[in-house]
N, C-alpha and C positions, 0 to 999 in steps of 0.2 A: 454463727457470728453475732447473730443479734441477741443472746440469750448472752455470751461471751460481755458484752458491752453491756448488756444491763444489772449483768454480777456486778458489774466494773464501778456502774451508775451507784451500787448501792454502797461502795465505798467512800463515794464521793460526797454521799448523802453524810454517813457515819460521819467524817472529815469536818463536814460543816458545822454539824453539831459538837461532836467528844473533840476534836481538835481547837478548835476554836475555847473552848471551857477548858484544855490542857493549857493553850499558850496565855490566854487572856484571863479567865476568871479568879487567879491568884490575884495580880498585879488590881484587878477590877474590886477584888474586898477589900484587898488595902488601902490604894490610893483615891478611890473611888467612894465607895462605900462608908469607909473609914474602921473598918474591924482591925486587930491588931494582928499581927503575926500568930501568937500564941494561940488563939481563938481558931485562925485557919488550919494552922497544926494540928490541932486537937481535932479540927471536923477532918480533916484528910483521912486520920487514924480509925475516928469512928466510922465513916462511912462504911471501910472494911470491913468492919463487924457484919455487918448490915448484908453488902455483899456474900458475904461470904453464908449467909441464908438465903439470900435469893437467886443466887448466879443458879444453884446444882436443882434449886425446885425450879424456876424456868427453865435450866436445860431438860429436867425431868417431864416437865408438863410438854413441851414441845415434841418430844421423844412419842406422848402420848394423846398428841393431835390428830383427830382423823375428818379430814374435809374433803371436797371434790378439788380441792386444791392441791393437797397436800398436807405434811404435817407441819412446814417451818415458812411457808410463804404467807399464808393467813397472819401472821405476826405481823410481818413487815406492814401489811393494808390497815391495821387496825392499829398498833402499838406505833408508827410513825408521827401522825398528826397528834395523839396524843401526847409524846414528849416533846413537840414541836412547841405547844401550848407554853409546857414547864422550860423549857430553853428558853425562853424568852422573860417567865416568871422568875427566873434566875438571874438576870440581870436589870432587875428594876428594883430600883436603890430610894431609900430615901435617909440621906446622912442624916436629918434633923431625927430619927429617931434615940431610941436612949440605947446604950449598949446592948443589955438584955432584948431588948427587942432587937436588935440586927441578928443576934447571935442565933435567936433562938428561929426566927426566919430564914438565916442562910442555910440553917443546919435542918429545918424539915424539908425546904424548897431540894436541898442537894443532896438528899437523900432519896428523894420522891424521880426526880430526875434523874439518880444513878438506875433504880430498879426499871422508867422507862426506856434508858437507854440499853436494860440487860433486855430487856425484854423485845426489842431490835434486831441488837448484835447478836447474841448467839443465836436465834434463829438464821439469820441471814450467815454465819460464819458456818451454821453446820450446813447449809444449804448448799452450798460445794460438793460435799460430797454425795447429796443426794442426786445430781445434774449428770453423775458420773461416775465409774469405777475404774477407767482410763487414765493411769497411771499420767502419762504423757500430755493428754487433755487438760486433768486437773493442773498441770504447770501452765499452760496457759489461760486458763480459767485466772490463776492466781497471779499470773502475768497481766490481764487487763484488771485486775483487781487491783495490783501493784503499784501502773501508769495511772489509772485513774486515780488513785489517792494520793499518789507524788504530784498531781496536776492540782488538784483538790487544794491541798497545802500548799502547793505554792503560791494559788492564788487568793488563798486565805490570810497567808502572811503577808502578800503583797499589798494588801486592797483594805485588811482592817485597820490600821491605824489609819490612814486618811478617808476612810471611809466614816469612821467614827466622828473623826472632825466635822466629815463633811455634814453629816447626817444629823450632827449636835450643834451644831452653829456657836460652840463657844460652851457648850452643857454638855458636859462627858458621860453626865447620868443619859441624858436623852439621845446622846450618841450610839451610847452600849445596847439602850432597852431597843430603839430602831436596827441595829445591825442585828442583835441576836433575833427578832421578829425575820427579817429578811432570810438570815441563815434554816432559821426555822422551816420557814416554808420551802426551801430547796431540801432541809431534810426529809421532808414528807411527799416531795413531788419525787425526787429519786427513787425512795422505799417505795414508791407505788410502783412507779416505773419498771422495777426490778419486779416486783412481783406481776405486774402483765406481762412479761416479757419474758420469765424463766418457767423449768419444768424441771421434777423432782423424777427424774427418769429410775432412778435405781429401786429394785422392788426389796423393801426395809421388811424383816422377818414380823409378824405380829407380835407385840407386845405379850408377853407373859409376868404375872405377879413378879418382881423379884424384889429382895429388901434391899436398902438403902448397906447394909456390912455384904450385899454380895456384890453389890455394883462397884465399891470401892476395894474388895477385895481384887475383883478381875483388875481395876485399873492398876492396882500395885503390880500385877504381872504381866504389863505391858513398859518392857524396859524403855522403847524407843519414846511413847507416850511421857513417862518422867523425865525422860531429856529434854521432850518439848517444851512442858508443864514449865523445868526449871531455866531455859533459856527463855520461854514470855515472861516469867519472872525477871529476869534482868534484863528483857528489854522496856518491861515498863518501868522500874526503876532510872534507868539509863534514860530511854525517850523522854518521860512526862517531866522528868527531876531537872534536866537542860531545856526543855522546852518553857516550862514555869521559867525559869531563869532568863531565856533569852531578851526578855521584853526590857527585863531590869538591867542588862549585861547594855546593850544598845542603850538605853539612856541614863545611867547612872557611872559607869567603866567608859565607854566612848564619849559620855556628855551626849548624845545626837539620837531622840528617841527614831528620829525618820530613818535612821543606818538600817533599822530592820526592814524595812518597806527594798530598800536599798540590797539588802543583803540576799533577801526572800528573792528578790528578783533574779539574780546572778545563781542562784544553785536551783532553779525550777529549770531549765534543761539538762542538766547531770542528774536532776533527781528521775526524768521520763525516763532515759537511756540509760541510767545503772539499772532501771525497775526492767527493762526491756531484755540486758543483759543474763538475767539467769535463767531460762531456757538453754543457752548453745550452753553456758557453764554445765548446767543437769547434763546435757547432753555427752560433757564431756567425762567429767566424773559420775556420774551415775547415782550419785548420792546427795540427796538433799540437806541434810543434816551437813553433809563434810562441805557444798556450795556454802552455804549460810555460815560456817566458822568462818571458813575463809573468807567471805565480804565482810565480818565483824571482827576480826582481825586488823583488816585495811582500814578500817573505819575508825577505829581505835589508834593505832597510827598515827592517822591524820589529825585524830584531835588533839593527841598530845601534841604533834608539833605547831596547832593553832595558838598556843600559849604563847607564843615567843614573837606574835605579831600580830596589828592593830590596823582595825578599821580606817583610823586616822593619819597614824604615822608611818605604815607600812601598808597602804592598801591593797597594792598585786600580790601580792603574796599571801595577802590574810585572804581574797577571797577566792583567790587559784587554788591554797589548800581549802577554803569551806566547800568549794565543788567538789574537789576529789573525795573528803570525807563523805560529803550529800551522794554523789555517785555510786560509791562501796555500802553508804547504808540503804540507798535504795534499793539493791540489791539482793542485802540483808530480810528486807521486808518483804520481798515477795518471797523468798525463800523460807521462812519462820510460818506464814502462813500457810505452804503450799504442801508444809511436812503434818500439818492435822489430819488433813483427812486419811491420809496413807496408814495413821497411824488408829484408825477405827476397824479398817480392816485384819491390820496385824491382831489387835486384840480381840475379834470376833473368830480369827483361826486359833488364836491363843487359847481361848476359855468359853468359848462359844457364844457368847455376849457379845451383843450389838446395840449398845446405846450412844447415839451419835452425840445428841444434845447432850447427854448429862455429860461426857469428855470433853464435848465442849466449850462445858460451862467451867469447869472447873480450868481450862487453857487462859477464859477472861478473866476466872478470879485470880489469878496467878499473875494477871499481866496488869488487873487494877488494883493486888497488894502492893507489886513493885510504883505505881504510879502512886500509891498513899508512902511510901516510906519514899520515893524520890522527891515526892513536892512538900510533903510534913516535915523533911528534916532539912530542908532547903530553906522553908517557912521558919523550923524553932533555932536553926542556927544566924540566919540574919537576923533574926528576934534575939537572939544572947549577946549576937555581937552588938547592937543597939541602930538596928535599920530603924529610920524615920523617915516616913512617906512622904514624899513630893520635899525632898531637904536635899543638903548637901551631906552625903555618908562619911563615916570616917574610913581607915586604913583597914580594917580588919571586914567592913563588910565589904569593901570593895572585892578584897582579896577574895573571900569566899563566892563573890558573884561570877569573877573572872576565872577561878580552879573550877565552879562551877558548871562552864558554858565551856572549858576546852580540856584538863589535864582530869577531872576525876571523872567525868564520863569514858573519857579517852580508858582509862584503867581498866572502867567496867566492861568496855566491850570486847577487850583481849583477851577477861574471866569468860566472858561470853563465849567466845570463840573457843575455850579450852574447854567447855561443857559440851557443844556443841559437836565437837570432833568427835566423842564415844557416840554418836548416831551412827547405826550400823545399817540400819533398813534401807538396802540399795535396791535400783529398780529390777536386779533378776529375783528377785528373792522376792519384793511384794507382787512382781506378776505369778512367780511360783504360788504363792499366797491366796491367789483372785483363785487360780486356777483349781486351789483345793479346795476350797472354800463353794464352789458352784460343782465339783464333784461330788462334798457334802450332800447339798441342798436338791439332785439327782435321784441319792440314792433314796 
């Protein structure tokens, strides 16, 4: 139980930090800072680049850790406080400088801070599967992984705008650079926590030479793996691309920036108890992949029908349906994470390769392409339409803020759902799996 709670702890940490810089640190360059839309665009874009070389060498290098620890917990002790430092260099602003200098500041600070935050999470994400080979276990592994970071966010969304206030006395700059300090150091006290408190029970084959065309070849022939890969891809699209949104959605479409404080509040118990719900669901269908369609389905649903009612002039209805969406994606979320690890397995009976990290680095580069194409083009389309920071918008940004926050997320996670359903990997078939797999290692 207490290993269970402190996987859980290390979500809550990730939440503090990457969530808070998903919902806040757009609205924070533009309004704040004073960078343009187009500038943020353009960094959203790059970073990927960037990513996209460091996600698969730190899940590689982790893959090839060897401590009395373990191979993926030593991360979390070391790489925690370190991007704790850059979270906070992240948000310390000073408007009087000249464009070039913001730009070229935003852009090494949030680059340096994406590789500490890879350098975290995929430790800590492959670290599930090393806790366990327990098919049944890992769902509740990823069940308090779930609750705890539906709790995490809720209270992040509740508590950062009047927090900021509170903490900036009337300086939004000295509000942001205090709150993200604060966040900071709950990101670093969690990762540690996690790391006293868990163990890497499953005995990982030793490393052997292999090159980089053989390690992506096994991953192409792991089908269930690419359905993974492409559903974190559209839930970071979908998640980061509405979350960037919601801050501008509350006070630019509602007029009322405190409706988020407001709103954050009323879906932080559907978020605990949908996160709670996918156990009996596994339980019932057997399939992880086909749980997860089905809550991003409903979730999608819900948000198209959030279109047709306002915070203001219809408020039972606008936040009856933000629960029931919050509910079905909570759901969502522990289900999406709890199909990785199963899927390390399959592909170590598939091709005899067992590389946990480098799968699942390539699961967060997938899910932080989707968050640069959902908050870059969220960024260069309010940019085209003519958003102007801390003004009154016209008709065409509004509109995009408002399709935004309820009818094109809604879209994507019915695509979601219909990706989602070809997961085939049910749980007789990966226990059949475990079971060859240690006949192998036998003979």
């Amino acid at each position: 139980m207490i290993s269970k709670i402190a996987y859980g702890m290390g979500d809550v940490g990730c939440n503090f930090s990457w969530m808070f810089v998903g919902n806040f640190l757009m609205i924070f360059y533009t309004d704040v800072f004073g960078i343009s839309m187009s500038a943020v665009a353009a960094l959203m874009l790059f970073s990927r680049f960037w990513d996209a070389v460091n996600d698969p060498v730190i899940g590689a290098l982790s893959d090839k850790t060897h401590t009395r620890w373990g191979r993926y917990r030593p991360w979390l002790l070391i790489g925690a406080p370190l991007t704790a430092v850059v979270l906070a260099l992240s948000f310390w602003a000073h408007p009087e400088w000249p464009a070039a200098g913001k730009i070229t500041y935003m852009a090494v600070i949030y680059c340096v801070l994406v590789l500490g935050y890879t350098c975290v999470n995929i430790p800590y994400g492959t670290l599930c599967g090393a806790m366990t080979q327990n098919i049944e276990e890992r769902a509740k592994i990823n069940t308090f992984r779930s609750v705890s970071a539906m709790v995490a966010i809720g209270v992040i969304n509740i508590i950062t705008v009047p927090l900021i206030a509170s903490l900036g006395r009337g300086d939004e700059k000295r509000g942001y650079l205090l709150a993200a300090v604060l966040y900071g150091c709950i990101f670093a006290a969690c990762h540690i926590f996690c790391f006293a408190k868990t163990k890497e029970a499953v005995e990982i084959p030793e490393k052997r030479s292999v090159s980089l065309k053989t390690q992506l070849s096994a991953v192409m022939k792991n089908r269930p793996y690419l359905i993974a890969v492409a559903g974190q891809f559209l839930f970071g699209v979908t998640l980061y691309g509405r979350n960037a949104d919601a801050l501008y959605y509350f006070t630019y479409v509602e007029g009322n920036k405190a409706l988020f404080s407001t709103y954050s509040l009323c879906i932080i118990i559907p978020s605990i108890v949908g996160a709670a719900c996918f156990p009996p669901l596994f339980r019932l269908t057997g399939n992880k992949g086909r749980s997860a369609s089905m809550f991003a389905l409903l979730t999608g649903i819900c948000m198209i029908a959030l279109y047709f009612f306002s915070a203001g002039s219809s408020a039972v209805p606008f936040y009856a349906v933000s629960c029931l969406a919050q509910f079905f994606f909570s759901g969502f979320n522990t289900a999406i994470y709890a199909i990785i690890p199963d899927c390390v397995e399959y592909g170590e009976w598939k091709t005899g390769l067992r590389n946990d990290g480098f799968q699942y680095a390539f699961i967060s580069l997938g899910n932080k392409i989707g968050m640069a194409i959902g908050t870059s083009l969220l960024a260069a389309v309010l940019g085209a339409c003519g958003y102007a920071a801390n003004a009154r918008q016209n008709g065409m940004v509004l509109a995009v803020i408002k399709h935004g926050f309820t009818t094109i997320p809604g879209v994507l996670w019915v695509i979601t759902a219909a990706v989602l359903f070809f997961y085939r990997l049910n749980r007789r078939a990966y226990n059949q799996i475990v079971r060859e797999i240690r006949e192998r290692e036998t003979v």
